[in-house]
C-alpha positions in Angstrom: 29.0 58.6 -68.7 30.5 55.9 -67.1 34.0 54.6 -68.2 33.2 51.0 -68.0 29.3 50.0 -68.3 29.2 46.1 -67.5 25.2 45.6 -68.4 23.4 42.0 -67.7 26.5 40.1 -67.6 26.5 36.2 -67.5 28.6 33.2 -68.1 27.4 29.3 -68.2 29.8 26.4 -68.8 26.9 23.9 -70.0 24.1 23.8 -67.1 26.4 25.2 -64.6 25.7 29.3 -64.6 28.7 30.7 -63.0 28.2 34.2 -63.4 24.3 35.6 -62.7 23.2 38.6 -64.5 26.4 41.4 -63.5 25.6 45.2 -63.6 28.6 47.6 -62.3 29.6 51.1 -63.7 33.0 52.2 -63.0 34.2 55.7 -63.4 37.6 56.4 -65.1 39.9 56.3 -62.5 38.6 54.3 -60.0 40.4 51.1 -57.9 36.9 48.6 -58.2 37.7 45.3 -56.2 35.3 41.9 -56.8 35.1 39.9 -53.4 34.0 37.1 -52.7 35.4 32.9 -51.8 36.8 30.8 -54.4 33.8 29.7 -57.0 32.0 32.9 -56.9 32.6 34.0 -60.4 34.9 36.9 -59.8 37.6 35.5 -61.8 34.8 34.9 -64.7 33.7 38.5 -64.6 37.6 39.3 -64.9 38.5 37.3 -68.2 35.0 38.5 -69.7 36.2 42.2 -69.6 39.6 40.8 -70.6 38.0 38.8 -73.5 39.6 36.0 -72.4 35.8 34.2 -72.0 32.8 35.0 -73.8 29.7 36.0 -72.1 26.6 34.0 -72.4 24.8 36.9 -72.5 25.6 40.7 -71.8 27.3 43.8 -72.7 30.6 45.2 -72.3 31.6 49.0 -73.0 34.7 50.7 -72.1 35.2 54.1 -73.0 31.7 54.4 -75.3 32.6 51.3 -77.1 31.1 47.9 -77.6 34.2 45.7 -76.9 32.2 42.6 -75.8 32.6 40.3 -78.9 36.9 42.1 -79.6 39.3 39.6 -79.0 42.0 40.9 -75.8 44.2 42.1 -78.4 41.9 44.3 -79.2 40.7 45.7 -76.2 43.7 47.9 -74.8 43.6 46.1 -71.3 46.3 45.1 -69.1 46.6 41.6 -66.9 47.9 40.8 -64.0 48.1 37.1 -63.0 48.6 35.5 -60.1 50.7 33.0 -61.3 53.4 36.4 -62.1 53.4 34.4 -65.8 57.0 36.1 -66.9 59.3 34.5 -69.6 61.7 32.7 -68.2 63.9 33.2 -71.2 63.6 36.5 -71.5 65.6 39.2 -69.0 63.3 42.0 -67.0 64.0 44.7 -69.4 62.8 42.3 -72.0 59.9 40.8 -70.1 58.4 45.0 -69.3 59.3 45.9 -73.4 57.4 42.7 -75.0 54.1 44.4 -75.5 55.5 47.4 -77.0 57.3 45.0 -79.0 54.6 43.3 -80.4 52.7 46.4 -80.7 55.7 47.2 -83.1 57.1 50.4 -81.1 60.5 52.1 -82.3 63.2 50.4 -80.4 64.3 53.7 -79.0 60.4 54.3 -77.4 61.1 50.9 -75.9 64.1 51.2 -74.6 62.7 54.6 -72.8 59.6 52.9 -71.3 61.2 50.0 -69.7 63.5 52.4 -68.0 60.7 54.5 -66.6 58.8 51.4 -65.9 61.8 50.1 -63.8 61.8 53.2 -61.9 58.4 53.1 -61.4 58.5 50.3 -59.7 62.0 50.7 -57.8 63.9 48.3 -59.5 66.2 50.2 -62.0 69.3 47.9 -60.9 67.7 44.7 -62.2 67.0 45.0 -66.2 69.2 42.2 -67.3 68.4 39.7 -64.9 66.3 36.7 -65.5 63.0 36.1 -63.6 64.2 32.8 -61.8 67.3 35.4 -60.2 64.1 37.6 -58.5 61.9 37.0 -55.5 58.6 36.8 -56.0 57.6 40.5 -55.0 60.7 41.3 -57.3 58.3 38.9 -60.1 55.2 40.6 -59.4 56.3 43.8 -59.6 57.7 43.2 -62.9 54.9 41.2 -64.2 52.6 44.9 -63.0 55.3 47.1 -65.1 54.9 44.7 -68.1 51.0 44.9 -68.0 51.1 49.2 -67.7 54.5 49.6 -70.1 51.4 49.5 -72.8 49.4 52.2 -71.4 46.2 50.5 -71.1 42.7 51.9 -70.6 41.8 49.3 -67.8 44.2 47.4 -65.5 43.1 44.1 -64.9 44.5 42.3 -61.7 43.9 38.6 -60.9 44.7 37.8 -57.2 48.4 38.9 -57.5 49.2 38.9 -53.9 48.0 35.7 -52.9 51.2 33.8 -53.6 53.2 35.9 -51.8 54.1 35.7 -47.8 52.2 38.2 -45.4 54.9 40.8 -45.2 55.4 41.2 -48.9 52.2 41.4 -49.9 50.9 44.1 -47.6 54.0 46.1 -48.8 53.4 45.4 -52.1 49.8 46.4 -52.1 50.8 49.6 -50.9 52.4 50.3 -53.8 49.8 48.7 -55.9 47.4 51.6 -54.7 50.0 54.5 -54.8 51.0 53.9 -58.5 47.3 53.0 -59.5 46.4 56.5 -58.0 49.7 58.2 -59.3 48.9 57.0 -63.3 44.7 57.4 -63.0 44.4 54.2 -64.6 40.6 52.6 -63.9 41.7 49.1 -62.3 39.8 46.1 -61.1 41.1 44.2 -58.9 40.0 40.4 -57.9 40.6 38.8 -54.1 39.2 37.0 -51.7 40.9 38.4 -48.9 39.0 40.9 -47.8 41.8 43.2 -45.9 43.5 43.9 -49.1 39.9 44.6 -50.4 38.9 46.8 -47.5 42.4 48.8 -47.3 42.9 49.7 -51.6 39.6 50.3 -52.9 37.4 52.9 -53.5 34.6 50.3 -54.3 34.0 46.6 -53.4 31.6 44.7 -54.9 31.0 41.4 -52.9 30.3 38.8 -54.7 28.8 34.9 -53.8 27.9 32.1 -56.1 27.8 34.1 -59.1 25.5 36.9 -57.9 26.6 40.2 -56.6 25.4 41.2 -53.0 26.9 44.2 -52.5 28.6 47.2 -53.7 30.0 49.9 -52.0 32.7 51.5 -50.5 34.9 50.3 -48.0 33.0 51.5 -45.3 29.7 51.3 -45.9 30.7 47.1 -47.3 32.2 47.0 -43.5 29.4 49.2 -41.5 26.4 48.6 -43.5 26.3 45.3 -44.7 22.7 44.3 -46.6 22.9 40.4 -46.5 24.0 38.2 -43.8 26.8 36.8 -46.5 28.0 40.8 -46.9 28.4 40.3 -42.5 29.8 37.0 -42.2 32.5 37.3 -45.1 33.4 40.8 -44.3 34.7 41.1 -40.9 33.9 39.1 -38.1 30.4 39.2 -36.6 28.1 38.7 -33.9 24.7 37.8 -34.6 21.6 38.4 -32.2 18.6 36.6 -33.1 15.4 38.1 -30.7 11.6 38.7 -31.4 10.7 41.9 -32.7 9.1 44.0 -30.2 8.2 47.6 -32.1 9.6 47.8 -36.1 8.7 51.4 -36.0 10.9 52.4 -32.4 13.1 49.8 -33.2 12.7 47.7 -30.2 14.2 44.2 -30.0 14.2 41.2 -27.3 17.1 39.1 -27.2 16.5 36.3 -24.6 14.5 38.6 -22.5 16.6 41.4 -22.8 15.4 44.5 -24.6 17.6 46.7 -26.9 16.8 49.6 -29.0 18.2 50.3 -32.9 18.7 53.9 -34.1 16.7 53.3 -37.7 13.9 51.2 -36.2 13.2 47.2 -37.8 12.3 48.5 -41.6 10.8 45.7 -43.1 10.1 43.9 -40.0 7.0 43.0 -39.0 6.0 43.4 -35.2 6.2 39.6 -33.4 8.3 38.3 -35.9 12.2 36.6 -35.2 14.8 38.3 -36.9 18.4 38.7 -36.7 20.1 41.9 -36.4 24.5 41.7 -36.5 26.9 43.6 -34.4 30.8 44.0 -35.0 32.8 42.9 -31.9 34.3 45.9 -31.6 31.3 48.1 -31.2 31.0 45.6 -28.0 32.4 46.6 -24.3 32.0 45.6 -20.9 30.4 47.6 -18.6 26.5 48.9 -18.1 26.1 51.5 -21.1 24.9 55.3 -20.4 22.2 56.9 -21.8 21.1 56.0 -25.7 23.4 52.9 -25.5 21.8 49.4 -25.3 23.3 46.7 -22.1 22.8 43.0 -21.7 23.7 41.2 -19.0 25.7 37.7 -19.4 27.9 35.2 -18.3 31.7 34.9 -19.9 32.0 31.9 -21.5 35.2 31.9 -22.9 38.3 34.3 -22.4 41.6 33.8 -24.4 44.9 36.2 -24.3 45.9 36.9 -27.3 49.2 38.9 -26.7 47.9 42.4 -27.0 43.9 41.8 -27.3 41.8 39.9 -25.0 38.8 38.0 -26.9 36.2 37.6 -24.6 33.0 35.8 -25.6 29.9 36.3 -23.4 27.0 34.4 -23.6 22.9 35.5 -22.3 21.1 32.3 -23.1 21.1 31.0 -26.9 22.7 34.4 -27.7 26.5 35.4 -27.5 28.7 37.8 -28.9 32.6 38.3 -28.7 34.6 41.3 -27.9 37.7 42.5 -28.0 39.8 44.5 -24.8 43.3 45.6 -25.1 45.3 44.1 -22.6 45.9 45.7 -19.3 48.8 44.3 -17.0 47.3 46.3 -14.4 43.7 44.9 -14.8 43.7 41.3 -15.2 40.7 40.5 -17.3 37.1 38.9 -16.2 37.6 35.1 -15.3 34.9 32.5 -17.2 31.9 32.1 -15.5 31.7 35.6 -14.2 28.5 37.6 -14.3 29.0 41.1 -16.2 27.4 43.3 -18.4 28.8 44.4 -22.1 27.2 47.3 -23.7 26.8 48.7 -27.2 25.4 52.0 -29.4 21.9 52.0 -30.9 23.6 52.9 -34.3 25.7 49.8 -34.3 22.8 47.4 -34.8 21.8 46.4 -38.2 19.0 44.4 -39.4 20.1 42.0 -42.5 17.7 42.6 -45.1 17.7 38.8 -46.3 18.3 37.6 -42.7 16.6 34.8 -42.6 12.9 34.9 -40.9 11.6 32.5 -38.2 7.7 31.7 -37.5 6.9 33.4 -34.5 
């Protein structure tokens, strides 16, 4: 059984349905991230499992139990804001200990937990300081020791790294993962940045005005996206719209150029226009060997980029970028050249929604 079973989920404010019918099981234990741009309803399905907003419709279980009509008192969950929403008149040590306070814990059982939770998160020397005397990755880590000090079920985390500068937050979600993993506690986690998505989760689900469109795990989100959204958002992407020659060998024109998938065109239908997508970096110059598919373009673009090369090739209403590392030995292809990039059969994917064009 599943530790959290999210069934049917939606959310309206009046006509406008923000959240469309959400399904997800999440195994105790697991790091489940919801992706998707600002507006998608991520943040909704966050405060409905927090109990924070009441669903419209839908069910809520965590653990075997019904929580979906409990109050967030009730529901033994932790938050994580990204506003880092610490008292300003209260020190660290008394910022960790205030749920335990409330919760009406002996004083010595505080006292205990704030010190582990201020070793936890490598900041023993700062108890009695005040949150405006701490950086903001010094806030945020506090504001994480605060919502686990309680030992909740489910750790809730609301974009906590987006206020913080590059450096600090890839640091910081570093150590996000490690103690999430060290203390087993089931965590979702809400961002639009899809790197942070990508490098702590064992599950993404992608999310886009309201719906879901994918779940998965990090690589098969990345590798095996299902809609064009999944591709575009996810990564950067090149798309190759062509006639379909053969759905069941997988053949594919693209301007006049023929290239070969590894699955064949399921759902395809012979003579139609489709669209299949292809990561840049499954892209390189140079005739391909056997099994590998080659078209032959002219460079449109090339800009240095300190230690990559993007190179952007066009073949008629078709082009694709790619990456090269740079090579002070082998000064890269000038614009206008004539070459030929190549690619595996495997690294073509037909969108399943992509969108279809009369033949």
């Amino acid at each position: 059984m599943s530790f959290l079973e999210i069934t049917g989920l939606q959310k309206s404010f009046g006509a406008n349905q923000v959240v469309k019918r959400f399904d997800l099981s999440v195994q105790k234990g697991e790091f489940i991230t919801l992706l998707g741009p600002s507006g998608c309803g991520k943040t909704t399905v966050l405060r409905m499992v927090a109990g924070f907003e009441s669903p419209s419709s839908g069910s809520i279980r965590m653990d075997g139990k019904e929580i979906t009509g409990l109050a967030p008192n009730q529901r033994n969950v932790g938050m994580v804001f990204q506003a880092y929403a610490l008292f300003p008149n209260m020190t660290v040590a008394e910022n960790i200990g205030f749920g335990l306070k409330i919760a009406r814990k002996p004083p010595a059982e505080i006292y205990s937990r704030v010190k582990q939770m201020l070793e936890m998160i490598k900041l023993p020397q700062i108890a009695d300081r005040y949150p405006f005397q701490l950086s903001g990755g010094q806030q945020q880590r506090v504001a994480l020791a605060r919502a686990i000090a309680v030992r909740p079920k489910i750790l809730l985390l609301d974009e906590p790294l987006s206020a913080l500068d590059a450096k600090i937050r890839v640091s910081l979600r570093d150590e996000i993962r490690v103690l999430q993993q060290e203390l087993g506690i089931t965590t979702l986690f809400v961002t639009h940045d899809q790197e942070e998505a990508l490098s702590m989760s064992d599950r993404i689900v992608v999310m886009s005005a309201g719906q879901m469109e994918q779940v998965g795990t990090p690589f098969e989100i990345y590798n095996f996206p299902k809609t064009r959204f999944v591709s575009s958002f996810v990564g950067t992407l090149n798309f190759l719209t062509g006639k379909v020659v053969d759905a069941a060998t997988g053949r594919f024109s693209v301007d006049g150029q023929e290239v070969v998938t590894s699955r064949g065109l399921q759902g395809a239908s012979n003579g139609e226009t489709r669209t299949l997508a292809l990561r840049p970096e499954a892209v390189v110059l140079g005739a391909g060997g056997e099994g590998r598919n080659s078209l032959t373009g002219r460079i449109e673009l090339v800009s240095f980029l300190g230690s990559i090369v993007r190179i952007r090739v066009r073949f008629n209403e078709n082009v694709v970028s790619l990456d090269t590392f740079n090579n002070p030995g082998a000064p890269p292809p000038q614009m206008g050249e004539d070459v030929t990039v190549s690619f595996g059969r495997g690294d073509l994917q037909l969108l399943e929604e992509a969108e279809k064009v009369a033949a």
